[in-house]
C-alpha positions in Angstrom: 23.8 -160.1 -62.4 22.1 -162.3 -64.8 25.7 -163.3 -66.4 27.0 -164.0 -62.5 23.8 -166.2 -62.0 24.3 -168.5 -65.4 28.4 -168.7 -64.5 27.7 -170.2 -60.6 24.5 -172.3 -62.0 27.5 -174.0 -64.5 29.9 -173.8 -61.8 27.7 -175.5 -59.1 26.6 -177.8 -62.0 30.4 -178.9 -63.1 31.2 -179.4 -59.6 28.1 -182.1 -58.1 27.6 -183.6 -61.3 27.7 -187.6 -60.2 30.7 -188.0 -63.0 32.8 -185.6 -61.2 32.4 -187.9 -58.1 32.9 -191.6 -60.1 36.8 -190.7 -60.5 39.8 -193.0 -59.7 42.6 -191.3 -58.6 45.7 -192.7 -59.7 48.5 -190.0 -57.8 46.6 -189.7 -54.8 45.5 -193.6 -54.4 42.2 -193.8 -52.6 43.3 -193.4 -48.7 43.8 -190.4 -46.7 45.7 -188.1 -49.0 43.2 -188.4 -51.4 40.4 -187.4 -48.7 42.8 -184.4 -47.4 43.2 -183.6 -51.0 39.5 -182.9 -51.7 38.9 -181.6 -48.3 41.6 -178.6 -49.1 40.2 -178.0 -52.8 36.5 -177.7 -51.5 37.5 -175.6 -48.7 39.7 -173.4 -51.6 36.3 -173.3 -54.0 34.3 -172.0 -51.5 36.9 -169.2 -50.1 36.9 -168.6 -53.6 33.1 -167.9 -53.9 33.0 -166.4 -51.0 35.9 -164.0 -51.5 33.8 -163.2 -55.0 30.7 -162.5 -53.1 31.7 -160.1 -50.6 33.6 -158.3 -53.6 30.3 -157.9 -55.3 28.7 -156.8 -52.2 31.4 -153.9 -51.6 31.1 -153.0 -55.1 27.7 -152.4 -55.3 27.5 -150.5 -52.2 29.9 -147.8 -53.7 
């Protein structure tokens, strides 16, 4: 548990650090597709964690 704890802390920290925000997106340009883009990879990172949890949960109820 205390492994899983220190990997989300990192992965929570990676993720809202203000450098991860300050980036220029050359493919995407700055206009909708870039918005759609992060929209659908923070929607994925979350089904992600979530997916995780409720694996955890199941696991530790058997």
């Amino acid at each position: 548990m205390k492994t899983m704890m220190i990997f989300l802390s990192v992965l929570i920290t990676m993720f809202t650090s203000t450098s991860a925000f300050a980036h220029t997106d050359h493919g995407l340009g700055e206009g909708l597709l870039h918005a759609t883009f992060h929209i659908v990879f923070w929607f994925i990172v979350f089904a992600v964690i979530y997916k995780a949890t409720m694996w955890y949960r199941s696991k530790n109820k058997k």
